[in-house]
C-alpha positions in Angstrom: -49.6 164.3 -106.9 -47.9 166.6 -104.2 -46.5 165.1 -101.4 -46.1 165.4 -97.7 -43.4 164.1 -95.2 -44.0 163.9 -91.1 -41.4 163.9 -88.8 -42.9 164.1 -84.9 -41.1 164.6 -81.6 -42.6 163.5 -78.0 -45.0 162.2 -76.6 -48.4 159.7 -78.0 -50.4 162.3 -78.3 -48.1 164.2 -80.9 -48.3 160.9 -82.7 -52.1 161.2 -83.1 -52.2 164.7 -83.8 -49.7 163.5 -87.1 -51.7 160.8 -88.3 -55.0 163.2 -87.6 -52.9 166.3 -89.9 -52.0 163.2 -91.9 -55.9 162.3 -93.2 -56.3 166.4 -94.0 -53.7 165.9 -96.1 -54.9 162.9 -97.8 -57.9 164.0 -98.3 -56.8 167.1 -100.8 -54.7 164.4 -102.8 -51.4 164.2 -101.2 -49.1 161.5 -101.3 -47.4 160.4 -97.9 -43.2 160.0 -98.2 -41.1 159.3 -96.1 -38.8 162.2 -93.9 -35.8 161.6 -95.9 -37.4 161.6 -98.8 -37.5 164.4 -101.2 -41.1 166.3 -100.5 -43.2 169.2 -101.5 -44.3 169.9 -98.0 -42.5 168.7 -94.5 -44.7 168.7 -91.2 -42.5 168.7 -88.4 -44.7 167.9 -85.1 -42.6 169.2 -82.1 -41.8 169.0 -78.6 -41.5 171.6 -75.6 -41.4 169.2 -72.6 -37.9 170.2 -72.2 -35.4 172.6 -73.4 -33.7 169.6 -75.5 -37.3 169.0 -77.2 -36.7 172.4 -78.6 -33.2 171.3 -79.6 -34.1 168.7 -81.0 -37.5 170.2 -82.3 -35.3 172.7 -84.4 -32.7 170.2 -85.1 -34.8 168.4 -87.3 -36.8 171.8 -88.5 -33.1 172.5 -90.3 -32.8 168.7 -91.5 -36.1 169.3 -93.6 -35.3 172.6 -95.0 -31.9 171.1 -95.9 -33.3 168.5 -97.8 -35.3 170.4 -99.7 -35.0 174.1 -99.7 -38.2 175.1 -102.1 -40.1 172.9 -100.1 -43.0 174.3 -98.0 -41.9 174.0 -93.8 -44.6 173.8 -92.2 -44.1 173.6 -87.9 -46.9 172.6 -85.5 -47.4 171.4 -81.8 -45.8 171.9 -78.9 -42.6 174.3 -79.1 -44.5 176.0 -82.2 -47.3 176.6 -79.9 -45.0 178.5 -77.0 -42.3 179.8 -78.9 -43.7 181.0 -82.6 -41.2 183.8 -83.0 -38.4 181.8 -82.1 -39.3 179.1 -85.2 -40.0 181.8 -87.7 -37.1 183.1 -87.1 -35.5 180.0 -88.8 -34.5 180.9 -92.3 -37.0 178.4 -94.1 -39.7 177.8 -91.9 -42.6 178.8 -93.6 -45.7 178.4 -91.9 -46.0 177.9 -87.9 -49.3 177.0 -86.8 -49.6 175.5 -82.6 -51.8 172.8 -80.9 -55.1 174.5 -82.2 -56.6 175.3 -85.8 -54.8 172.5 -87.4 -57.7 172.4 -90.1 -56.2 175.6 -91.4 -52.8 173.8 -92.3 -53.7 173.3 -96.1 -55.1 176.9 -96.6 -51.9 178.3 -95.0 -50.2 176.1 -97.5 -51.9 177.6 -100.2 -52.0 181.0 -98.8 -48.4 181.0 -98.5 -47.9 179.3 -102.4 -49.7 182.6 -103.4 -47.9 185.1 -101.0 -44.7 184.2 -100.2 -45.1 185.0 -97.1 -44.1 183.6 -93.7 -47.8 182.7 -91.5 -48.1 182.7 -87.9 -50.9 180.8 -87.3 -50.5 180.4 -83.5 -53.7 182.0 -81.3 -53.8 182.2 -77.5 -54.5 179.0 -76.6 -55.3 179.8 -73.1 -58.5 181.2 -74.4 -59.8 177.9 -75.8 -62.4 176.3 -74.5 -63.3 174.0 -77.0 -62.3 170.5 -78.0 -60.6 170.5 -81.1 -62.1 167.5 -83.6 -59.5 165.7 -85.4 -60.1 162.4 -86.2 -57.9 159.2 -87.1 -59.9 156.3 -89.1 -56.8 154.0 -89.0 -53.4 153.8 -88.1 -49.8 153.3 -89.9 -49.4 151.3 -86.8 -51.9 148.9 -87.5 -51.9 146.9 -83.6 -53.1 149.5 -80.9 -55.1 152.1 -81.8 -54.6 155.8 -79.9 -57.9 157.6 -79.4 -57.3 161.2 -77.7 -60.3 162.2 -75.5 -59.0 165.2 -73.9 -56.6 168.0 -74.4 -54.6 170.5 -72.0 -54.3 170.4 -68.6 -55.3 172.7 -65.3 -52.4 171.6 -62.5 -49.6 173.7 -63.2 -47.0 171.4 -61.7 -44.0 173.7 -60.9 -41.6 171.8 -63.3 -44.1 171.4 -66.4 -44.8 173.6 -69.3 -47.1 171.9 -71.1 -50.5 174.1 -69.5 -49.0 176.8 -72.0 -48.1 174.7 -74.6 -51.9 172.7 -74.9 -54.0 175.5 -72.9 -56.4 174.5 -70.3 -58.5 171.3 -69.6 -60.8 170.3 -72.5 -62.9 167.4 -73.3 -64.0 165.3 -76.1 -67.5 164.9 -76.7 -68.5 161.4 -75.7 -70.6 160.9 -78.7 -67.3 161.9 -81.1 -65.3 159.5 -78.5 -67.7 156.3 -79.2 -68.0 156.8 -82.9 -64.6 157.1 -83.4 -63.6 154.1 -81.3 -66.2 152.3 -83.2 -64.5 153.0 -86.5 -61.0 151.7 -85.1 -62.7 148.8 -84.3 -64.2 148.5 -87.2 -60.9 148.9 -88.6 -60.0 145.9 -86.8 -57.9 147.5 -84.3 -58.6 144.9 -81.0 -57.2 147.4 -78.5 -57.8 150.9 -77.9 -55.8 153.2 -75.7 -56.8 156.0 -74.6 -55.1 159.3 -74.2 -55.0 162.7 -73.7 -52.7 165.5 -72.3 -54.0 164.6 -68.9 -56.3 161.7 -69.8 -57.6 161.1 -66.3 -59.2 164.5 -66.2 -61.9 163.3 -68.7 -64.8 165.6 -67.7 -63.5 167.9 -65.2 -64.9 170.4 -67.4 -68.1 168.9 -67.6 -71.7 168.9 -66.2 -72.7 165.6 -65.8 -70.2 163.0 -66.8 -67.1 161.8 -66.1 -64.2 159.2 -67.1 -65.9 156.6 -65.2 -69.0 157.0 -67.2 -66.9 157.5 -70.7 -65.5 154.0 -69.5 -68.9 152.3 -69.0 -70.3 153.7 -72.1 -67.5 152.7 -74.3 -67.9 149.1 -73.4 -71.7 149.4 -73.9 -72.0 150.8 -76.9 -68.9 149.9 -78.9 -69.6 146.5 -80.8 -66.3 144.2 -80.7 -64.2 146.2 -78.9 -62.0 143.6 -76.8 -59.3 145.9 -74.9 -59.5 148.9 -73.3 -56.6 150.6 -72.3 -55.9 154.1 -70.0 -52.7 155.5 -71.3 -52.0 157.6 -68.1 -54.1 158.5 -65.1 -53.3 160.5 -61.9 -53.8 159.1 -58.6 -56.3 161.8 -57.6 -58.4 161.1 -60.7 -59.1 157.7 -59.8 -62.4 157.8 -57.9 -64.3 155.6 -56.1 -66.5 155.3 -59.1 -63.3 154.2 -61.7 -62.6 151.5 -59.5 -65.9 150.0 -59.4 -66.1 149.9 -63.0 -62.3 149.2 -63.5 -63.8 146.0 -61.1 -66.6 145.0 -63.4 -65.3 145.4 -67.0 -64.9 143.0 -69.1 -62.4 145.0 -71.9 -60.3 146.9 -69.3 -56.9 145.7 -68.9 -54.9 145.0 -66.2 -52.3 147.7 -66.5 -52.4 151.9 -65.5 -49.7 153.9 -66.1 -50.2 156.2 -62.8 -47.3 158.8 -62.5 -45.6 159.1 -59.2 -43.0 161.9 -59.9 -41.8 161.5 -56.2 -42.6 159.2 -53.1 -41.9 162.1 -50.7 -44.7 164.8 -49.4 -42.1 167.5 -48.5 -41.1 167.1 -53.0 -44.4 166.6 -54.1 -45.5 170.1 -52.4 -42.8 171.6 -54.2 -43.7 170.0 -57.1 -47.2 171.4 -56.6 -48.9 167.7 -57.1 -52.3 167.4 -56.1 -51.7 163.9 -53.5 -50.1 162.6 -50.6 -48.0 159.1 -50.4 -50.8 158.0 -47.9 -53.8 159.1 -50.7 -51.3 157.3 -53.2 -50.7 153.9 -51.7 -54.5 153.9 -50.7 -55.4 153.5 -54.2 -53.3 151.5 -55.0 -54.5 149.0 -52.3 -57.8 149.4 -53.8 -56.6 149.0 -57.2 -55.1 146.1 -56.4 -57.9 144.2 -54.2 -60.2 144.6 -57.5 -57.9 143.8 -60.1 -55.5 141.1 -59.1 -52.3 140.8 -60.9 -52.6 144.3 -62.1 -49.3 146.0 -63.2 -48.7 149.7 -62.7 -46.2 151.3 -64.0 -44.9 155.1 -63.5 -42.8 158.0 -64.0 -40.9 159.6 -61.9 -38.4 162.6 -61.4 -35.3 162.5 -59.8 -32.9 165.3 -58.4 -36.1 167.9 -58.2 -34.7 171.4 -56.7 -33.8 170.6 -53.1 -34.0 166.6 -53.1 -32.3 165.2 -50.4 -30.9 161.9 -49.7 -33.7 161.4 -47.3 -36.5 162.7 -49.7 -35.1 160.5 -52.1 -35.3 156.8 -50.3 -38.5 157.7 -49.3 -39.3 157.6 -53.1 -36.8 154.8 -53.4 -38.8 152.9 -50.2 -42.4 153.5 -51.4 -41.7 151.9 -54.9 -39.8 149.0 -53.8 -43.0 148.5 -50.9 -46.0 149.2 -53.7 -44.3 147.1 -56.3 -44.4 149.0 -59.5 -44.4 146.6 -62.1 -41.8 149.2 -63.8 -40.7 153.0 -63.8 -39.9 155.6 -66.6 -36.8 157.3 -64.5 -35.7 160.9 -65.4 -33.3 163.1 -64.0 -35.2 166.8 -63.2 -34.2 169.4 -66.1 -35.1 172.8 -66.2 -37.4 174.1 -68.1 -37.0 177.7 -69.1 -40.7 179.7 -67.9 -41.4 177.2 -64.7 -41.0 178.1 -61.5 -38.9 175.1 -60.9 -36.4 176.2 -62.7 -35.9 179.4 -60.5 -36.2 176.9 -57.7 -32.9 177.5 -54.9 -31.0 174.2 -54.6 -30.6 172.5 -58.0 -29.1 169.4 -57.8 -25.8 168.7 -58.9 -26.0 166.9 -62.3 -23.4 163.8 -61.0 -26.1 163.4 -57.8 -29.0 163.2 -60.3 -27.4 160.5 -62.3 -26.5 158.3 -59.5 -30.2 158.1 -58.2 -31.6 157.5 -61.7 -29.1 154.7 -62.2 -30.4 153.3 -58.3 -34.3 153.9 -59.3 -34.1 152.3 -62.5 -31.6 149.2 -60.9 -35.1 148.6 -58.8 -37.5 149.1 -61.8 -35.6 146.5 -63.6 -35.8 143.9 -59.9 -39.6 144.6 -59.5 -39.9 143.9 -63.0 -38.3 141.0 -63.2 -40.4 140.0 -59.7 -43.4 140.8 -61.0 -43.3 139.0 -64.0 -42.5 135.8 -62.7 -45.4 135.2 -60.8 -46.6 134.8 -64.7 -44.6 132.0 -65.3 -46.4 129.2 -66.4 -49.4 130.9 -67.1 -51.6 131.5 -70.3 -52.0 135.3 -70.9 -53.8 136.9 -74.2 -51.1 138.9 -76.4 -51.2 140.9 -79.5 -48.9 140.3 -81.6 -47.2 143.6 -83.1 -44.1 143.0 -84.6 -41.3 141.0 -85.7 -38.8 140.3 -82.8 -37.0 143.1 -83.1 -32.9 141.4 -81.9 -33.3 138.8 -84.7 -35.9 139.9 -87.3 -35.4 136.7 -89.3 -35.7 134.5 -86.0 -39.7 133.2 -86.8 -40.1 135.3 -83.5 -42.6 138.0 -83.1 -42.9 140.3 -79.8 -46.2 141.6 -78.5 -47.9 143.2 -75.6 -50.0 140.9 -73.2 -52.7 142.8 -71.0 -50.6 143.2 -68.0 -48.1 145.3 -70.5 -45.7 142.7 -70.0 -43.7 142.3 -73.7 -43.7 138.5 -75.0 -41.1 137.1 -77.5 -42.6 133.8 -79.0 -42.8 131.8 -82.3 -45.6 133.1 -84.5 -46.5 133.8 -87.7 -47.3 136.7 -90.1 -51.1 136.7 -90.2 -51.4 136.4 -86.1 -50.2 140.7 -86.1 -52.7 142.7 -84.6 -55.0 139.5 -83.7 -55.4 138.1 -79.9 -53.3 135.2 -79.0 -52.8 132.5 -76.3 -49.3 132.2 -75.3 -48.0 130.4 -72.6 -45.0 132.1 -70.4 -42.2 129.4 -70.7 -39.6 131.8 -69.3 -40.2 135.0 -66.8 -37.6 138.0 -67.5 -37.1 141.8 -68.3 -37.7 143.5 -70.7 -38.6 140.1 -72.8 -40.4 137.2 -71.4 -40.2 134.1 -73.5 -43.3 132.3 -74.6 -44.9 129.4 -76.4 -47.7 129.9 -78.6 -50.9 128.3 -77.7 -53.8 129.2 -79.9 -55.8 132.5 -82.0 -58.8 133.7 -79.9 -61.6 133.7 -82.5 -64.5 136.2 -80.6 -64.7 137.2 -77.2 -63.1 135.4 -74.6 -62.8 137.9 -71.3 -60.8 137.3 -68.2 -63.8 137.3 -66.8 -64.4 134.4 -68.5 -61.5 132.6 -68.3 -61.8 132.9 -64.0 -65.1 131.5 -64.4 -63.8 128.8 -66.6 -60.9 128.2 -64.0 -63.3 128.1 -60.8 -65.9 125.8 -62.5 -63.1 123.2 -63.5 -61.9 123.2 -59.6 -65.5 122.5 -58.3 
């Protein structure tokens, strides 16, 4: 039986597009070992967010072909999509194949066992229009299920380079979306998180639906399906129409990752973002006034070409006033082919660090704030793991749906199912809790208000 090893770089989306590339592979026989294993054939899934995702990215490309020089390299996503020469220019790499025609992996495999002969498999991907099928019946993973629903992206942010890397905005077909969320679930997967190179834009490239439809439909149609989750969505995406059905669903959870990138106007035009602050903190009044207790987290760049001191406590002053129930904080790196990176003004690298270490001393405050209004309280949790400090503890660690992480006492069997746990102790990143009881069938929040309001009357 020949085998295959994976090794992927970046973001959740790269992860799907493995385990999808995974099941071609299975499906003509191979054997799955693991990346520091000896293999007949190494995937390596990379990265171009920045220029140390290519480092890295071709780091590990050298680490395969080390291990095993008569393997077959194969190198896909990202990086392979933007810079083909550059990889096949690695002595080794054998086939190179981007974020499009993955299908054709296994018949460049064997084309290549025939030939001898180095394949570029990379096409224009700004030419694509279509959605590329790849489907994932199960997870390694075997808590929280990933379902891509969309692919590239039409903003051209100065600072990203991902529109070149994954092509232009393209949507899944909604039937494809609901079947395949049906089979996770049938898998037993209780949560299903959605994603996508720009998630949000689900639609924008189509007639007559949209994300808040796709939303609406998923609940309707997919039988047992108990969490819905939206792994990122961008302020200007969420229309009057998400809220309302973010406000009557019973499976959506209390929890969107909306990325910020900068509280200031005067940064976000350079940055080419499609918002204001005002538009921002608008929605996220609404948000909020519909879903209460809702957690939102974010990203956000520091240190972008020309950031001043000013322009960077009014990012520092919006999230401490909106609350963010925590922040993914990085410093602004160029990135080779964007116009930010021929931006006047860079900032000076010991500046950059100082403000990341201020934004992320607030992340870890609000955090800490916001999770202690929990305190006492009975949320729903999935158990994923083993605590991960002290494996042989009896402790396991899981998300509740407010994305708060919950150490507890727990036992084997209880991975992957919904459980009652009672907060005993607020804190960040851990909250402690006490296990209260298994959820056997549906019980919604919607519910569990109900329940609360009837035993006060």
């Amino acid at each position: 039986m020949p085998t295959v090893a994976f090794h992927t770089l970046g973001c959740k989306v790269n992860h799907y597009e493995t385990e999808a590339i995974w099941q071609l592979f299975k499906h003509e026989g191979y054997e799955r070992v693991d990346f520091e294993s000896i293999s007949d054939v190494y995937v390596i899934n990379t990265c171009t967010v920045t220029n140390t995702g290519d480092k890295k990215s071709r780091q590990i490309i050298r680490r395969a072909i080390r291990k095993n020089p008569d393997a077959v390299i194969c190198v896909t996503g990202c990086y392979a999509q933007t810079s083909p020469a550059e990889i096949l220019a690695i002595p080794g790499v054998d086939i190179v194949v981007g974020t499009q025609d993955r299908v054709k992996m296994l018949e460049y495999i064997e084309q290549f066992k025939r030939e001898r002969q180095p394949i570029n498999g990379v096409g224009n991907i700004m030419k694509n229009r279509v959605y590329e099928e790849l489907d994932v019946p199960a997870f390694t993973d075997r808590t929280r299920a990933s379902l891509k629903i969309q692919e590239g992206c039409n903003n051209f942010c100065t600072f990203c380079i991902i529109p070149w890397a994954r092509g232009l905005m393209r949507s899944r077909d909604p039937k494809e979306v609901i079947r395949q969320a049906q089979q996770l679930v049938d898998a037993g997967y209780k949560e299903i998180v959605l994603t996508g190179i720009h998630t949000g834009g689900y639609g924008e490239d189509m007639k007559d639906y949209n994300l808040a439809m796709l939303l609406k439909d998923l609940e309707a149609e997919v039988k047992g399906i108990e969490r819905l989750r939206i792994s990122s969505i961008e302020a200007s995406q969420i229309t009057d129409e998400v809220i309302e059905v973010i406000k009557h669903s019973n499976i959506i959870v209390r929890h969107l990752h909306i990325p910020l990138q900068s509280g200031s106007n005067t940064v976000l035009k350079r940055m080419r973002r499609k918002y204001t602050m005002e538009f921002f903190a608008e929605r996220l009044e609404r948000l909020k006034e519909v879903l209460p207790g809702l957690a939102i987290t974010s990203d956000v760049i520091v240190g972008f070409p020309g950031e001043t001191e000013e322009e960077f406590m009014e990012t520092y002053q919006f999230i401490k006033e909106h609350k963010f129930s925590e922040l993914h904080v990085f410093p602004y790196s160029k990135r080779t082919g964007t116009p930010a990176a021929r931006m006047e003004n860079q900032i000076d690298e010991e500046i950059k660090n100082d403000r990341v270490h201020r934004l992320i001393a607030l992340s870890d405050q609000l955090a800490k704030e916001y999770a202690s209004q929990f305190e006492g309280e009975v949320l729903e949790v999935i158990p994923e793991d083993k605590y991960k400090e002290d494996p042989n503890s009896g402790l396991y660690e899981g998300y509740t749906d407010n994305y708060m992480k919950v150490v507890f006492k727990a036992t084997e069997d209880m991975i992957g199912k919904i459980v009652k746990v009672k907060i005993t102790k607020a804190g960040y990143p851990y909250n402690e809790g006490q296990f209260v009881r298994v959820i056997e069938g549906r019980s919604s929040l919607k519910d569990q208000l109900l329940a609360k309001e009837q035993a006060a009357i």
